[in-house]
C-alpha positions as CSV (number, residue, x, y, z in Angstrom):
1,X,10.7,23.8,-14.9
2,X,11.8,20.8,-16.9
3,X,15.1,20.3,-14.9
4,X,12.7,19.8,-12.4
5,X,10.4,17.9,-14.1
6,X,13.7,15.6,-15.0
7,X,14.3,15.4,-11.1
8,X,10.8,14.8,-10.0
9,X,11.0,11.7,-12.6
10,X,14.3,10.2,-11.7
11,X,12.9,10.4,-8.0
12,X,9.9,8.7,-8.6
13,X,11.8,6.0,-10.6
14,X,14.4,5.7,-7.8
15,X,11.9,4.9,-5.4
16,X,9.7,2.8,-7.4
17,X,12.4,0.7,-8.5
18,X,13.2,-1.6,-5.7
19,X,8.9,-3.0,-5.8
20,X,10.3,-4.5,-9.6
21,X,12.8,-7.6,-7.7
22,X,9.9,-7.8,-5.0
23,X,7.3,-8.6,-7.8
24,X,10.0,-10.6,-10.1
25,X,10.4,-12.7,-6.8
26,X,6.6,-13.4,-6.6
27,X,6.9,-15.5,-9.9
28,X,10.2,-17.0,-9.5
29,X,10.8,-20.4,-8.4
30,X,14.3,-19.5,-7.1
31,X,16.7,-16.5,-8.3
32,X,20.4,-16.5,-6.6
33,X,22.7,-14.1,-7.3
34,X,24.5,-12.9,-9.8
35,X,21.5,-13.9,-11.8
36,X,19.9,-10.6,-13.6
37,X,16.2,-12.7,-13.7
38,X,15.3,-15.9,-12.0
39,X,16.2,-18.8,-14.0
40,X,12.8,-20.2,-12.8
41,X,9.7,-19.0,-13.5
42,X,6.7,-20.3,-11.7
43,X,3.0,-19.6,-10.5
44,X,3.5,-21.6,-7.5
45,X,3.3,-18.6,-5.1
46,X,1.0,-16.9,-6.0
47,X,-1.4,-20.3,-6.1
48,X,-0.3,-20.4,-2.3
49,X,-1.4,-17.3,-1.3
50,X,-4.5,-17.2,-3.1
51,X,-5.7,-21.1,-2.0
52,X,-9.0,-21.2,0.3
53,X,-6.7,-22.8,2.6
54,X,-4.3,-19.8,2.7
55,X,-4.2,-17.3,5.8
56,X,-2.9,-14.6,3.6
57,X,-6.4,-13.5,2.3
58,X,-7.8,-13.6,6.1
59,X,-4.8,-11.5,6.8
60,X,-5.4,-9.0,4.0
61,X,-9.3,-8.6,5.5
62,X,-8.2,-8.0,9.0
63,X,-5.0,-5.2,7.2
64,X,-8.1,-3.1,5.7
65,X,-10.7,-3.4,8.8
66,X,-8.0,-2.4,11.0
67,X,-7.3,0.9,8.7
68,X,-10.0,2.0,8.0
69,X,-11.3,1.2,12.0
70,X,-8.6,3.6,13.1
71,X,-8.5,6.1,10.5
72,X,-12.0,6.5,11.6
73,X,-11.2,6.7,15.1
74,X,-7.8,8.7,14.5
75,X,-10.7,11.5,12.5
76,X,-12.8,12.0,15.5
77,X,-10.2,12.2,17.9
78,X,-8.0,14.1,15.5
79,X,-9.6,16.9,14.1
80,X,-10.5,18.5,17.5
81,X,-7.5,18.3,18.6
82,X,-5.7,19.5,15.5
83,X,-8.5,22.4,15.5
84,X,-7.4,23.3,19.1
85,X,-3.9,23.4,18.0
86,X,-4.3,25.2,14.9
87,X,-6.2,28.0,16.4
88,X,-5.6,28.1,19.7
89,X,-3.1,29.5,22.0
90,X,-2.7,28.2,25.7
91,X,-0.2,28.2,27.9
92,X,1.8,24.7,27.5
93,X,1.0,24.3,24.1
94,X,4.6,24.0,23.3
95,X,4.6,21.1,25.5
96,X,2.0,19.6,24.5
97,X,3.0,19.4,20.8
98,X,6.2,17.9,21.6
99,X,4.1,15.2,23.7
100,X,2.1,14.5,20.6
101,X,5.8,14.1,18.3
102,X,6.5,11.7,21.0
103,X,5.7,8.8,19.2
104,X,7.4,9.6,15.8
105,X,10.6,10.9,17.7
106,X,10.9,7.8,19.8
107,X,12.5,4.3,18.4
108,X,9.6,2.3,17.7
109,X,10.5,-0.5,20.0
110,X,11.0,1.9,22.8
111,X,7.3,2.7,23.1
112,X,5.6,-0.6,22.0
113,X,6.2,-2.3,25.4
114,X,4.8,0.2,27.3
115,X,2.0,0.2,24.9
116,X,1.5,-3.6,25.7
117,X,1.9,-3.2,29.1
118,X,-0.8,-0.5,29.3
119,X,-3.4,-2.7,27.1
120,X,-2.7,-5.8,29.2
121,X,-4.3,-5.3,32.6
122,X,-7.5,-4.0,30.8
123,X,-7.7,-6.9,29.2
124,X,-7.4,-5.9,25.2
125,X,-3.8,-8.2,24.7
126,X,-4.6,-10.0,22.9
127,X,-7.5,-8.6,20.8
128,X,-8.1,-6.5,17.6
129,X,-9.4,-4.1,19.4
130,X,-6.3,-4.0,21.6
131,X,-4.4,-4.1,18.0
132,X,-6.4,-1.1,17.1
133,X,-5.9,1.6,20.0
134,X,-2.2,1.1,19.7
135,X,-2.5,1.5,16.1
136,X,-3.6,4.8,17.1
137,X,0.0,5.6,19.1
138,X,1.6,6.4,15.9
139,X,-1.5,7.2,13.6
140,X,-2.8,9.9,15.9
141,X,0.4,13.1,15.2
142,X,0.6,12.7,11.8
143,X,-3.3,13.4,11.4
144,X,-3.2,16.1,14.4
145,X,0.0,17.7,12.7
146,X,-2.3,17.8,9.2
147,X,-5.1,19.0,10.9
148,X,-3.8,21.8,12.6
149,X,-1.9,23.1,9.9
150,X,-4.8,23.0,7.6
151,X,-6.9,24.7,10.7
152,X,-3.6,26.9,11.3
153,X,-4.0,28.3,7.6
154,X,-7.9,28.4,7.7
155,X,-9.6,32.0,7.9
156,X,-12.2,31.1,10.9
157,X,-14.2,34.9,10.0
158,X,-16.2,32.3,7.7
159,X,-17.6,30.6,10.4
160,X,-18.4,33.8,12.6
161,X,-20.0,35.2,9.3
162,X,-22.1,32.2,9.4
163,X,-23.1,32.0,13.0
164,X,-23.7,35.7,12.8
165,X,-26.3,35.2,10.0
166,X,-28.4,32.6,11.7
167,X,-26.7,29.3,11.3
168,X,-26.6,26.6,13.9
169,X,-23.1,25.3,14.5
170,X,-23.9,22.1,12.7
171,X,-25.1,24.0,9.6
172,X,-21.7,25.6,9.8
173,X,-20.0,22.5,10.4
174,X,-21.3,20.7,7.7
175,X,-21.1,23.8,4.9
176,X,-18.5,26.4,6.1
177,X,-15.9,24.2,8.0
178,X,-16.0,20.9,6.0
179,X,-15.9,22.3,2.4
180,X,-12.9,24.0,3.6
181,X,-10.6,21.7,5.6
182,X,-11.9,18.8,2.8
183,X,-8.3,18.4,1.0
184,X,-6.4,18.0,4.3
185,X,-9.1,16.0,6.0
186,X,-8.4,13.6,2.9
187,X,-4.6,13.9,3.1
188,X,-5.0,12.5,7.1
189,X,-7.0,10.2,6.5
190,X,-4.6,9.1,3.8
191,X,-1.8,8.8,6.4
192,X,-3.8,7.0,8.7
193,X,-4.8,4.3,6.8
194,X,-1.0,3.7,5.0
195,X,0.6,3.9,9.2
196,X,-1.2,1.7,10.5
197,X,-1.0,-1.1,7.2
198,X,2.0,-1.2,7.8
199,X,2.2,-1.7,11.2
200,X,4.4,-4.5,12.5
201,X,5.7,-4.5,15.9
202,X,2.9,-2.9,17.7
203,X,0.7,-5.8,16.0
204,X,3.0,-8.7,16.8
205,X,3.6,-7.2,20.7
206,X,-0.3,-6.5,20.8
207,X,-2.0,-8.9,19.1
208,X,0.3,-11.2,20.4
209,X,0.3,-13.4,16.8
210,X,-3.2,-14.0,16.8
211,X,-4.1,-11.2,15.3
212,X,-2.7,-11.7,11.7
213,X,-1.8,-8.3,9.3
214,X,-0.3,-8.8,5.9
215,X,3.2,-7.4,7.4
216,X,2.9,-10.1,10.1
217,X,2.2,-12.5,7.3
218,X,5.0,-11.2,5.2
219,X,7.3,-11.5,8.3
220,X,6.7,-15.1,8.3
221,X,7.5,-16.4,5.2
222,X,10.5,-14.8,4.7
223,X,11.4,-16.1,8.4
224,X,10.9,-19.3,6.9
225,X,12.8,-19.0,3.4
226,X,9.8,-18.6,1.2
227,X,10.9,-15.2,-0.5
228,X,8.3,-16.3,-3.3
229,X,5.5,-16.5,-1.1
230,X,6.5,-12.8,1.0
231,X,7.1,-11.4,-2.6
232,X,3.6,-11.9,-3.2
233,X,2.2,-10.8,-0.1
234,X,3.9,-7.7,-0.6
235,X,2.8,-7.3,-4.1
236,X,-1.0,-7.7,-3.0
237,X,-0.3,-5.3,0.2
238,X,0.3,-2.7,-2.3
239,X,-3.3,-3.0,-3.7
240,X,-5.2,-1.4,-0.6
241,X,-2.5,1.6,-0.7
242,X,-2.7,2.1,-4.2
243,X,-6.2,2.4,-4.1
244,X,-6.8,4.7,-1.2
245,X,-3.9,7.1,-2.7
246,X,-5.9,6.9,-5.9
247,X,-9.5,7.8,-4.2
248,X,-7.5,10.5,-2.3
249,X,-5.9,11.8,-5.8
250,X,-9.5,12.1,-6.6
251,X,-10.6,14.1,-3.9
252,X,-8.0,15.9,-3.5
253,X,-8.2,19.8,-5.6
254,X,-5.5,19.1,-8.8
255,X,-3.5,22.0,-9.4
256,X,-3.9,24.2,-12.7
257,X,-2.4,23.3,-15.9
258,X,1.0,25.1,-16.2
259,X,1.6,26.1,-19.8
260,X,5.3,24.4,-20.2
């Protein structure tokens, strides 16, 4: 238990370790290497970013709408589907999990121009709500995959028992189905949100620039040498993640304490 314990804390150090340059660089005037610290410390950047002139707050704004606008959307289309998957057996339903893996399995930049080109003659290129249905491209397996294990694993004699006993299917819905798939409805919603944040390409091809997202943002000043500047954008595009993973810690059931 602790040897794990010791692992489970290198790990997490490991990977939180390379956010400390990317948050020195946000106060440094300049740092060049082999320098341990900047030689330079400054507020400079973070004044930038934070003027009323700056697009980075704008950009920030648009980051969250656009989450939380296809998390939604990924949820209602999602949890049907994953329901159908986790319970139901069909003929092609083989094939039509590997069609929903598409996306992650394909090289981003493979898919995104088709993506484009299907957006385009409808009009949405470029638009936020163009930005948003593509979002949904590689936000919609990863909350079908959750839901349909969590249906998968689900004991549906709950809901019969229910239905059986007079309930309409929205009282079941609402006190049978939802209490139960809660934690992983939580968990897919949690992916949704932190996919599409950090959603570049299928922004830039889609929105077409004028749609602006704190990666697009990010993209741009280090494009144009401002590492200070990009430092901090990626400092405060930690904030919205930080906090949904911290209202989903809170919804989410917490294992019991383990004597050590």
């Amino acid at each position: 238990m602790r040897a794990g314990r010791g692992v489970a804390v290198i790990l997490a150090a490991w990977l939180v370790l390379p956010l400390v340059p990317v948050v020195l660089w946000s106060f440094a005037r300049g740092w060049r290497f082999p320098d341990l610290l900047p030689g330079d410390w400054s507020l400079a950047a973070w004044s930038g970013v934070l003027a009323p002139s700056s697009d980075v707050p704008e950009a920030l704004l648009t980051g969250v709408a656009l989450g939380l606008a296809v998390t939604a959307a990924a949820l209602v289309l999602g949890v049907p589907a994953g329901r159908a998957l986790g319970r139901g057996r069909f003929r092609g339903k083989a094939a039509v999990e590997v069609a929903i893996l598409a996306p992650l399995i394909v090289p981003p930049v493979a898919y995104v121009f088709g993506v484009q080109a299907l957006l385009m003659p409808l009009g949405l290129v470029p638009t936020a709500a163009g930005v948003a249905l593509a979002h949904l491209v590689p936000v919609l397996p990863y909350v079908i995959l959750v839901m349909a294990a969590v249906f998968a694993n689900q004991d549906a004699r709950f809901e019969d028992q229910a239905l059986s006993l007079g309930a309409s299917r929205a009282q079941v819905w609402r006190h049978v189905t939802l209490p139960a798939i809660r934690p992983g409805l939580t968990a897919a919603a949690l992916f949704a949100f932190l996919v599409s944040w950090g959603q570049y390409l299928l922004t830039l091809a889609v929105g077409g620039g004028r749609v602006t997202t704190p990666p697009l943002a990010l993209y741009a000043y280090l494009a144009s040498g401002r590492n200070d500047i990009a430092a901090a954008i990626a400092a405060l595009s930690l904030l919205p993640g930080i906090a949904v993973i911290l209202l989903a810690r809170r919804a989410l059931p917490r294992a019991p304490a383990v004597a050590p």
